[in-house]
PANUBA-438543 format. One record per residue: x, y, z of N, C-alpha, C in turn; residue number from 1; residue in three letters. Coordinates in steps of 0.02 Angstrom, whole numbers, padded with zeros to 5 digits, m for minus. Atoms other than C-alpha are relative to their C-alpha. Example, Ala and Ser with C-alpha at 12.3 -4.5 7.8 and 13.67 -1.06 7.14 Angstrom:
% PANUBA-438543
<mipa <00045 m00059 00000> <00615 m00225 00390> <00045 00060 00000> 1 "ALA">
<mipa <m00042 m00059 m00003> <00684 m00053 00357> <m00039 00055 00037> 2 "SER">
% end
This chain:
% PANUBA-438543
<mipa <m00043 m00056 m00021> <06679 03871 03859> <m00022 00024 00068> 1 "UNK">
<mipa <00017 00005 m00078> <06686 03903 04045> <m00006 00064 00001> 2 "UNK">
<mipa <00009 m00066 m00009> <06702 04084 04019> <m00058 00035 m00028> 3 "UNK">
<mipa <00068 m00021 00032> <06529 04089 03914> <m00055 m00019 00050> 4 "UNK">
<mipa <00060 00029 m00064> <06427 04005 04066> <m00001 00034 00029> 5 "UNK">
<mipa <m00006 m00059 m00053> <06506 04128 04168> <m00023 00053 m00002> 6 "UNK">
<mipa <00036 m00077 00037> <06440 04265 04065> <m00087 m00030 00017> 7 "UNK">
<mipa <00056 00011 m00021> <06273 04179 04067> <m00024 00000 00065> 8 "UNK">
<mipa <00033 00012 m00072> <06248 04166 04242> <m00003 00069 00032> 9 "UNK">
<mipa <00011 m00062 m00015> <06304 04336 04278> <m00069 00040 m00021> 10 "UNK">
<mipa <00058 m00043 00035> <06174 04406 04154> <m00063 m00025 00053> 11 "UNK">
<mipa <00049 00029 m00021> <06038 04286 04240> <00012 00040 00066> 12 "UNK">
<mipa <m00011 m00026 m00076> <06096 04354 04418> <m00032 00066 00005> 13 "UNK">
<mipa <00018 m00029 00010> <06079 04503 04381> <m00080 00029 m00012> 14 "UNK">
<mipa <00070 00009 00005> <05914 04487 04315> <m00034 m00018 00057> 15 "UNK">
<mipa <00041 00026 m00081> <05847 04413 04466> <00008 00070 00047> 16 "UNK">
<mipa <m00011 m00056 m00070> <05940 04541 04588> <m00042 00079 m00024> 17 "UNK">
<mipa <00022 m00053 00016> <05854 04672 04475> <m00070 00007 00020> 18 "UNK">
<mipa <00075 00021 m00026> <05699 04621 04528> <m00028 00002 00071> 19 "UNK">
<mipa <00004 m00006 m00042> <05717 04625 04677> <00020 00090 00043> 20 "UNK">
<mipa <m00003 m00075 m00012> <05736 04826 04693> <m00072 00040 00012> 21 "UNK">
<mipa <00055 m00028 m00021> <05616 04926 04766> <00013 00061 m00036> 22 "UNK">
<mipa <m00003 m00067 00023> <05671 05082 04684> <00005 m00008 m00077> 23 "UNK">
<mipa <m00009 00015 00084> <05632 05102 04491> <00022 00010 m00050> 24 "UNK">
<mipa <m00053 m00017 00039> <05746 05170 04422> <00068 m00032 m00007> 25 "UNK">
<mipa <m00044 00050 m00028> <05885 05057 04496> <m00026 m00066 m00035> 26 "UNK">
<mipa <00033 00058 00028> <05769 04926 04452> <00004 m00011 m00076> 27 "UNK">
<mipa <m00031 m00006 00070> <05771 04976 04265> <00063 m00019 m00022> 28 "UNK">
<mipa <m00051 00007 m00003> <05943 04999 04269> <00049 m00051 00000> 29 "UNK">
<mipa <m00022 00069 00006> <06015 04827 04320> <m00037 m00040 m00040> 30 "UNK">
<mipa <00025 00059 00036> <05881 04743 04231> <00029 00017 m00110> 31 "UNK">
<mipa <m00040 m00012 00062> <05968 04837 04077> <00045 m00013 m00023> 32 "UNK">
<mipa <m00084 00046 00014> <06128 04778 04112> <m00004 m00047 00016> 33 "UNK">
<mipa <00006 00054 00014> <06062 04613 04132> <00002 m00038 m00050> 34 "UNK">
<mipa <00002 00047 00062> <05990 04589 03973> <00057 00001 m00052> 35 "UNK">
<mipa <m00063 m00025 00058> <06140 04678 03887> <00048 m00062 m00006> 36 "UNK">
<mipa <m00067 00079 00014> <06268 04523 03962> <m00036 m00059 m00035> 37 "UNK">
<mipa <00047 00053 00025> <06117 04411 03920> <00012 m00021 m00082> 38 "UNK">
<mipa <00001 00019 00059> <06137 04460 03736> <00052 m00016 m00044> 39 "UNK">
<mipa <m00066 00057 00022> <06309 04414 03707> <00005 m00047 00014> 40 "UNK">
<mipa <m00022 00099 m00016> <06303 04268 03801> <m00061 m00040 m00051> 41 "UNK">
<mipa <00044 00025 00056> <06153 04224 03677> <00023 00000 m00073> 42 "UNK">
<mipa <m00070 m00014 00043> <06256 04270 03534> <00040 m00019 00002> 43 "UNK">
<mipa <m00038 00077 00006> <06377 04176 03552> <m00010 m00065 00004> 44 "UNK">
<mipa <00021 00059 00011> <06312 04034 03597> <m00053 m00040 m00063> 45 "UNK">
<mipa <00047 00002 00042> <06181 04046 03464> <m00067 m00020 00002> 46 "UNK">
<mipa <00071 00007 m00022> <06009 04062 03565> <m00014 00032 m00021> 47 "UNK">
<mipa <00018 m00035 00017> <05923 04142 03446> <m00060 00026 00053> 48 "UNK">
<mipa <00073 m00029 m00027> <05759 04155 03528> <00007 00045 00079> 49 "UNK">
<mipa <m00007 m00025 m00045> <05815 04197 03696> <00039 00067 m00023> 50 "UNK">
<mipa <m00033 m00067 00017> <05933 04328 03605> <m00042 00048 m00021> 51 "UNK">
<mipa <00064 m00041 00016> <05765 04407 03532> <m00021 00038 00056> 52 "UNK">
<mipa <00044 m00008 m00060> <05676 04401 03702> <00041 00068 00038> 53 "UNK">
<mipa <m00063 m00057 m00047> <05853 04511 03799> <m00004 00062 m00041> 54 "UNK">
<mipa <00018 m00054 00035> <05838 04625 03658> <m00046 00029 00009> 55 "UNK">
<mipa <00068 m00019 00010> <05658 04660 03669> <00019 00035 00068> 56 "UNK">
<mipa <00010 m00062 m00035> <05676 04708 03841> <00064 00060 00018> 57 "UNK">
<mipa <m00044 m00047 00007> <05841 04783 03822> <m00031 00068 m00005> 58 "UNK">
<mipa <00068 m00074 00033> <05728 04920 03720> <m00035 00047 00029> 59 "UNK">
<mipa <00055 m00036 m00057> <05596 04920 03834> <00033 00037 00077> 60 "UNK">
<mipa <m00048 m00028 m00076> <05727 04960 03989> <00022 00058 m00035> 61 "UNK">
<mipa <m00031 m00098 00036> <05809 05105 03875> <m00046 00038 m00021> 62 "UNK">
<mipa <00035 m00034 00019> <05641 05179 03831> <m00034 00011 00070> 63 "UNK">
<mipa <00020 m00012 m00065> <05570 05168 04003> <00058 00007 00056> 64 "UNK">
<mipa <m00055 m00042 m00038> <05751 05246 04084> <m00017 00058 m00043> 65 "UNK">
<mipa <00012 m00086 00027> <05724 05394 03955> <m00041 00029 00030> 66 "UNK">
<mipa <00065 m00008 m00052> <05562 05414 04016> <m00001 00030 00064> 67 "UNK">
<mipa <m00011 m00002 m00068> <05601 05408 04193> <00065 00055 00017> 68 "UNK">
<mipa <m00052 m00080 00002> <05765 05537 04170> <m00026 00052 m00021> 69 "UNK">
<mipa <00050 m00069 00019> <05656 05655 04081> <m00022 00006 00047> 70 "UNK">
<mipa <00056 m00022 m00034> <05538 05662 04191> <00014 00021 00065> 71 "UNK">
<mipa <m00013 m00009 m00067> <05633 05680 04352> <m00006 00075 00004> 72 "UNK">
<mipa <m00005 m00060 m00001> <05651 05865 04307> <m00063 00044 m00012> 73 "UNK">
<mipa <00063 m00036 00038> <05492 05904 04229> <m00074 00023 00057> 74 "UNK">
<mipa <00044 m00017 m00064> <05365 06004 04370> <m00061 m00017 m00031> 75 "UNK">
<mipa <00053 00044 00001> <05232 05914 04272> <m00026 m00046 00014> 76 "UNK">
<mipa <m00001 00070 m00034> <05276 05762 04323> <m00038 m00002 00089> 77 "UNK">
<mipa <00012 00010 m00052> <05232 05794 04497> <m00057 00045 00027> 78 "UNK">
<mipa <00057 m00060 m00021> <05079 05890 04605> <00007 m00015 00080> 79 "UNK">
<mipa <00027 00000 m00077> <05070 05939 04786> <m00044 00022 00028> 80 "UNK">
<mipa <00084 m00032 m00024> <04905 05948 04878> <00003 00002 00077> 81 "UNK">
<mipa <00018 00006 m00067> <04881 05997 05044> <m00040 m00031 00036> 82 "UNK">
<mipa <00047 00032 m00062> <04804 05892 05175> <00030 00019 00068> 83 "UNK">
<mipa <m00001 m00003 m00080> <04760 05872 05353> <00067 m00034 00058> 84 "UNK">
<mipa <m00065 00019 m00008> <04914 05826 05455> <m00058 m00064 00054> 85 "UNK">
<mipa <00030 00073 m00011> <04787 05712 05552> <m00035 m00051 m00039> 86 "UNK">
<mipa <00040 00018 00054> <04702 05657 05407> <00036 m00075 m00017> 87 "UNK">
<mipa <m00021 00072 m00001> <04698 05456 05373> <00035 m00024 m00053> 88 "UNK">
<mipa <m00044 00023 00042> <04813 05478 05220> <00060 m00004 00015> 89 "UNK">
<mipa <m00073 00003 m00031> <04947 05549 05306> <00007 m00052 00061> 90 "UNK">
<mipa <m00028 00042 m00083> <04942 05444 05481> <m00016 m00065 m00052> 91 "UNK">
<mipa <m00028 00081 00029> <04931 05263 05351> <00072 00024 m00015> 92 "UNK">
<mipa <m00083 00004 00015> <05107 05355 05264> <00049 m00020 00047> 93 "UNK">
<mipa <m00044 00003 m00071> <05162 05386 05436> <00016 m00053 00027> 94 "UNK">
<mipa <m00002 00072 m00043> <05120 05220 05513> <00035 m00038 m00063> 95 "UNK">
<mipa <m00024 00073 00038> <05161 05108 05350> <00067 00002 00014> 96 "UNK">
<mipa <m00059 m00012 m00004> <05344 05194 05345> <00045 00023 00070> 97 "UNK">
<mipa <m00058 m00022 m00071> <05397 05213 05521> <00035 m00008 00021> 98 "UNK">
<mipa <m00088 00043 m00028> <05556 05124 05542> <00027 00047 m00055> 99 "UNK">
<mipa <m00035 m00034 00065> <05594 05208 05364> <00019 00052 00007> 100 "UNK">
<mipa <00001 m00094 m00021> <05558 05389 05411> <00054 m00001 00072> 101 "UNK">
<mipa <m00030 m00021 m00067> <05633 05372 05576> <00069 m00030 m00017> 102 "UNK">
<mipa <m00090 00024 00018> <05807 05297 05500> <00031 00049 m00042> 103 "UNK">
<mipa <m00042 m00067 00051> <05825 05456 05417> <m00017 00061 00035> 104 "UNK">
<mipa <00011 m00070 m00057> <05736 05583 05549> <m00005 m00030 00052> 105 "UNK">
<mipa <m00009 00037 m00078> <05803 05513 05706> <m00036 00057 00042> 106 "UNK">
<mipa <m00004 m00043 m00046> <05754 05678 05797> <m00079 00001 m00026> 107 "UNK">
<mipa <00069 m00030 00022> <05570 05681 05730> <m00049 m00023 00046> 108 "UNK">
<mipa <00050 00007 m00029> <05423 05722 05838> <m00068 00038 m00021> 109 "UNK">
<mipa <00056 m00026 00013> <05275 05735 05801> <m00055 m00017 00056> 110 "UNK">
<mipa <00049 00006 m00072> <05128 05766 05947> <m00058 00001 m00052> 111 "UNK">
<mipa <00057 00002 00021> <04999 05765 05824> <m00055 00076 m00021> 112 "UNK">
<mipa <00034 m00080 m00005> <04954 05963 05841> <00010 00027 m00074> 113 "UNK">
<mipa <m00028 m00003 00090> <04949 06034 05660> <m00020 00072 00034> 114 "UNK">
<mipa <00006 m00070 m00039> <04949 06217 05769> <00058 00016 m00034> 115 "UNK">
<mipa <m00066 m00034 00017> <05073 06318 05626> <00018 m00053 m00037> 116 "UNK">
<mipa <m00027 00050 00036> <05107 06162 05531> <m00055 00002 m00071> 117 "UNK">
<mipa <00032 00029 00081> <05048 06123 05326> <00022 m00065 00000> 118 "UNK">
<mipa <m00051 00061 00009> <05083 05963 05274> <m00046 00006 m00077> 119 "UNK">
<mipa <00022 m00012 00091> <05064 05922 05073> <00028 m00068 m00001> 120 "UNK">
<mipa <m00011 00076 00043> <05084 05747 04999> <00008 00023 m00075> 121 "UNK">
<mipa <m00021 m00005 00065> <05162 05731 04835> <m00010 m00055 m00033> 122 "UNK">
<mipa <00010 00045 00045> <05091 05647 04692> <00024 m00019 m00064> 123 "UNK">
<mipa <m00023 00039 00068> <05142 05564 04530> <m00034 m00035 m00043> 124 "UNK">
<mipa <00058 00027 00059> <04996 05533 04410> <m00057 m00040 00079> 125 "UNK">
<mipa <00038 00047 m00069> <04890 05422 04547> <00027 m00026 00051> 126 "UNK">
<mipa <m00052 00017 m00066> <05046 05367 04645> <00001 00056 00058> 127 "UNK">
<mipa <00002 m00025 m00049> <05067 05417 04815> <00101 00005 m00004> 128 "UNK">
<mipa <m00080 m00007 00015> <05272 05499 04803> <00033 00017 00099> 129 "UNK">
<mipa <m00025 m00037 m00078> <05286 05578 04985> <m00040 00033 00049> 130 "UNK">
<mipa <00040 m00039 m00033> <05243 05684 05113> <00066 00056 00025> 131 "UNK">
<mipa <m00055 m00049 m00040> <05327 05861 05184> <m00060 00021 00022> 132 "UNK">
<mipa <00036 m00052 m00055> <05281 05943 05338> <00048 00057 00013> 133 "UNK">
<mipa <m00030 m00044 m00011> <05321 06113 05363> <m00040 00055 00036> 134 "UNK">
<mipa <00021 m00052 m00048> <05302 06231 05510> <00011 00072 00003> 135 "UNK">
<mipa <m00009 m00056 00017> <05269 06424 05503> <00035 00038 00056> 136 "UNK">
<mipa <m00045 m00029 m00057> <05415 06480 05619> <00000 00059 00001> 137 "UNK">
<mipa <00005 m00089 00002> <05385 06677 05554> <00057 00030 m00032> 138 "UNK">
<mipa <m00055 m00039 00038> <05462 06809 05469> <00012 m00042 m00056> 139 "UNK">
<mipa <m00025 00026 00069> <05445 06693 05315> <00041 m00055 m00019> 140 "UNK">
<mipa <m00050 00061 00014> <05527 06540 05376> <m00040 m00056 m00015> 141 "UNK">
<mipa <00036 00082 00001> <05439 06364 05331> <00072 m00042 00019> 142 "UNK">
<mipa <m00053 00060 m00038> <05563 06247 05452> <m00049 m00056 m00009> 143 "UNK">
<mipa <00028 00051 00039> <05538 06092 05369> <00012 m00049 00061> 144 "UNK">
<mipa <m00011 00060 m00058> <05495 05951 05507> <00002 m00093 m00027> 145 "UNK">
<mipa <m00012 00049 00047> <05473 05800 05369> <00026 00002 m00038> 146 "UNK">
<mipa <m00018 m00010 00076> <05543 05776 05214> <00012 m00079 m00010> 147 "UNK">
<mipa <m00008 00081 m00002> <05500 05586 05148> <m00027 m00020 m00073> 148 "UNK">
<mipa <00042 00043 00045> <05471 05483 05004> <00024 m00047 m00011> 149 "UNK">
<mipa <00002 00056 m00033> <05434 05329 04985> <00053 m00028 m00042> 150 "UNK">
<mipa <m00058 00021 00041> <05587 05210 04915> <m00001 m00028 m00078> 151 "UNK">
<mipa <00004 00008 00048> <05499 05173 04756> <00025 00062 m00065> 152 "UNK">
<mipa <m00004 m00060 00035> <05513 05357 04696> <00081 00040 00034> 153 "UNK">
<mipa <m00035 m00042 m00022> <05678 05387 04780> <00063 00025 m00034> 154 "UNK">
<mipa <m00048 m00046 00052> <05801 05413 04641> <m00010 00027 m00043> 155 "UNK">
<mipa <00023 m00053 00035> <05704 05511 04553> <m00011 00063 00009> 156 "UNK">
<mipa <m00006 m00082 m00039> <05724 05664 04666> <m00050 00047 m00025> 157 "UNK">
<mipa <00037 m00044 00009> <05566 05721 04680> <00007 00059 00023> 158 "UNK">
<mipa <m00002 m00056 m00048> <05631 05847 04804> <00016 00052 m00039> 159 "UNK">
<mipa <m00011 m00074 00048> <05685 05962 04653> <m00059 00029 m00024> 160 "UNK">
<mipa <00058 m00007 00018> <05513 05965 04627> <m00041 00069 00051> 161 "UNK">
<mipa <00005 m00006 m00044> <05463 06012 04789> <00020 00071 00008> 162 "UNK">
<mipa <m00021 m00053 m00020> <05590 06135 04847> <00005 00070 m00077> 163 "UNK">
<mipa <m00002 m00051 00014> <05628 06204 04691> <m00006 00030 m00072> 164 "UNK">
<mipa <00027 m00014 00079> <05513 06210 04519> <m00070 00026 00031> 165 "UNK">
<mipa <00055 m00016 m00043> <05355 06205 04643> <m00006 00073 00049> 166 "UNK">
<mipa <00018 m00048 m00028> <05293 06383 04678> <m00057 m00012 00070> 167 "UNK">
<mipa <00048 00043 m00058> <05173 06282 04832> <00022 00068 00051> 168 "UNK">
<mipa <m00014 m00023 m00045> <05285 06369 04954> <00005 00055 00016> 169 "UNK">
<mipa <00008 m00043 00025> <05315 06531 04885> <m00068 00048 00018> 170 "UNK">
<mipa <00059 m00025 00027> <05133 06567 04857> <m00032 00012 00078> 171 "UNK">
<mipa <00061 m00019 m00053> <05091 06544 05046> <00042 00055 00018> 172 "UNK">
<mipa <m00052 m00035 m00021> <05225 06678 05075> <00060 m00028 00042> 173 "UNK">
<mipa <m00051 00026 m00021> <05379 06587 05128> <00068 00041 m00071> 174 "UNK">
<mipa <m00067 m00052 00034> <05543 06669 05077> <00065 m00051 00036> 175 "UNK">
<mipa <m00060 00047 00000> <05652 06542 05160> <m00021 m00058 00039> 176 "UNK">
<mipa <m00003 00082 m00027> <05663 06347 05185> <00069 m00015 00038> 177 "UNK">
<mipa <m00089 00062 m00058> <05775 06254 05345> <m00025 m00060 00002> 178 "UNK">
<mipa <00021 00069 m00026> <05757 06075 05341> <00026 m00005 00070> 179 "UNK">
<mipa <m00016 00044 m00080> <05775 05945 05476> <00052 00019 00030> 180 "UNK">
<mipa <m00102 00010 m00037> <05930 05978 05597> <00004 m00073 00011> 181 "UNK">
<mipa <00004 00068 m00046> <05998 05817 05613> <m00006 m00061 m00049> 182 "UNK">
<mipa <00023 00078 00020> <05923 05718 05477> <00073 m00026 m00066> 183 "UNK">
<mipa <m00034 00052 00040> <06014 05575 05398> <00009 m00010 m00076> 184 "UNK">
<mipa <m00003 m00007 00048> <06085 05571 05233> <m00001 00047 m00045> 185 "UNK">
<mipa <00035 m00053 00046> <06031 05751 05171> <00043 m00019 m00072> 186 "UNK">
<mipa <m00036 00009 00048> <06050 05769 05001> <m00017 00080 m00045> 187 "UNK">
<mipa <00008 m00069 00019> <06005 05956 04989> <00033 00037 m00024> 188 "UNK">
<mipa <m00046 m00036 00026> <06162 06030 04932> <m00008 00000 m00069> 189 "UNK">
<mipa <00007 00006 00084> <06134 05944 04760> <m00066 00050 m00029> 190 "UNK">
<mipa <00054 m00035 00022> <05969 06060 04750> <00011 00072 00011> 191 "UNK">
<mipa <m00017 m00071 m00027> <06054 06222 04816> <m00002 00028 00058> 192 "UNK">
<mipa <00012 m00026 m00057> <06022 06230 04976> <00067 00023 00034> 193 "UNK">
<mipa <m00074 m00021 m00002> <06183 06306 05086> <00002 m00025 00068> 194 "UNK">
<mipa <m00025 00037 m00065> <06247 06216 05253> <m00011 00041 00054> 195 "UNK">
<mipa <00023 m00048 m00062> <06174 06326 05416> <m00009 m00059 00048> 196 "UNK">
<mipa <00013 00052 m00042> <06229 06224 05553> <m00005 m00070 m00006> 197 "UNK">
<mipa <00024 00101 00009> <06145 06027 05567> <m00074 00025 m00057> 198 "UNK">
<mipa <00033 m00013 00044> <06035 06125 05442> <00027 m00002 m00074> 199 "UNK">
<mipa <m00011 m00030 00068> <06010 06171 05249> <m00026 00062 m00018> 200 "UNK">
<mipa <00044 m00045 00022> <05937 06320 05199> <m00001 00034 m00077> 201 "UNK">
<mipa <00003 m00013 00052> <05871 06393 05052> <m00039 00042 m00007> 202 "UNK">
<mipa <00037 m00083 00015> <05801 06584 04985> <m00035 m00017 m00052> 203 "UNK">
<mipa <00047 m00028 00027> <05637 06599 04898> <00004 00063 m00052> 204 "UNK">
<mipa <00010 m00070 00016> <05597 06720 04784> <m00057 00016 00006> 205 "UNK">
<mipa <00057 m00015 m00045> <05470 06826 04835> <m00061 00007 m00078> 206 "UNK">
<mipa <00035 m00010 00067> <05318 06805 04729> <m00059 00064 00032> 207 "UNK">
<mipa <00057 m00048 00003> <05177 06933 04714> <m00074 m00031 00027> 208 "UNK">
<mipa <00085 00030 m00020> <05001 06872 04817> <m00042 00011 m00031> 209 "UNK">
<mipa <00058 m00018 00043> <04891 06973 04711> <00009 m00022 m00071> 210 "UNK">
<mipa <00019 00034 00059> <04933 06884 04562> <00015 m00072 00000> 211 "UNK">
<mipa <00033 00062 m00022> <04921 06723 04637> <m00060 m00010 00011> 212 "UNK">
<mipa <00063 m00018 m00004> <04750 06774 04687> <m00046 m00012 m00055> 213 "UNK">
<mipa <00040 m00006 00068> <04717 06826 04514> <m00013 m00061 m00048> 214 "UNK">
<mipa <m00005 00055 00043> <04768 06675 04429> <m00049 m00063 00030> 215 "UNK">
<mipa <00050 00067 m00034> <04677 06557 04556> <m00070 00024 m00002> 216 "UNK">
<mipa <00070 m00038 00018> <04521 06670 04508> <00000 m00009 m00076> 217 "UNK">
<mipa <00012 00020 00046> <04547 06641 04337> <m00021 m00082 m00023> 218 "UNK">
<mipa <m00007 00088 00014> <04564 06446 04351> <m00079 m00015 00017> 219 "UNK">
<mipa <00080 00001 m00003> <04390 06464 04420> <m00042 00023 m00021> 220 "UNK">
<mipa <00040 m00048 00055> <04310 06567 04295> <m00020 00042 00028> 221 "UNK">
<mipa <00037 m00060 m00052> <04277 06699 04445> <00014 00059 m00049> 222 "UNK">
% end
């Protein structure tokens, strides 16, 4: 049956092109609807064993997409630590991804001065997820000069993390976020931010310092 090969090859294609995804959730994803054509075309034809095998990771692709949808939301999932903006973690991100970063912040300069600038890398259990830099323009603005992560973690929108489960920003007293003017693709609206210009912006709520204080005095048994 010419139309059962056809099914098989698709499924196999699939499989392959799934593999070839740098992003893992995508990656999951097709390799789910790989094995899915896989297991009719096994099924019908009557490969048992291979019909076992598509199943098995059928499973394993729908238990590791749950996984990975849960977790996009969950501010456990993720931690941001401040570092040095010259510091040799950030200038490898910088250098490994520089065609990457710069195809999405055409306008980005960086001189190297971290005069008014934080920068924070975002992690994911031991993974390295990103980096944001953000400059203290005053009056409570953090104008965001990065905003990057890397394409393995990129449909998992860590940035809801970031902008807006993560008290990080909050806590140094920031009351409002402007990203990049300019940059490519934003996808800030889906997080709340509101259209200002070649900007996004987005309001803080104002937290209390002295019981930030307190709590980071408790965590240390002070």
């Amino acid at each position: 049956m010419v139309w059962l090969e056809v099914v098989g090859w698709v499924g196999s294609a699939l499989l392959v092109w799934s593999l070839l995804q740098t992003r893992i959730l995508r990656l999951r994803a097709l390799n789910l609807v790989g094995s899915a054509v896989l297991i009719v075309y096994n099924a019908v034809a009557g490969v048992w064993p291979m019909l076992g095998l598509n199943t098995t990771l059928a499973l394993i692709n729908i238990w590791q997409l749950r996984t990975l949808i849960k977790t996009r939301h969950d501010g456990a999932t993720y931690e941001m630590v401040e570092v040095e903006l010259g510091g040799e973690l950030v200038q490898r991100l910088l250098e490994r991804h520089r065609e990457d970063i710069r195809r999405f912040n055409p306008d980005l300069a960086l001189d190297g001065s971290a005069g008014g600038r934080t920068t924070f890398v975002v992690l994911c259990g031991d993974e390295l997820v990103g980096a944001v830099l953000v400059r203290d323009s005053g009056g409570g603005v953090a104008q965001v000069e990065l905003d990057y992560v890397t394409p393995k973690f990129r449909d998992i929108t860590p940035g809801e993390f970031v902008f807006r489960r993560s008290d990080v920003l909050a806590e140094r007293g920031f009351t409002k976020i402007v990203t990049p003017p300019g940059m490519v693709s934003p996808y800030y609206d889906q997080l709340g931010f509101e259209p200002e210009g070649r900007s996004y912006v987005l309001h803080l709520p104002v937290v209390d310092l002295g019981d930030v204080a307190d709590n980071g005095s408790r965590r240390r048994g002070e």
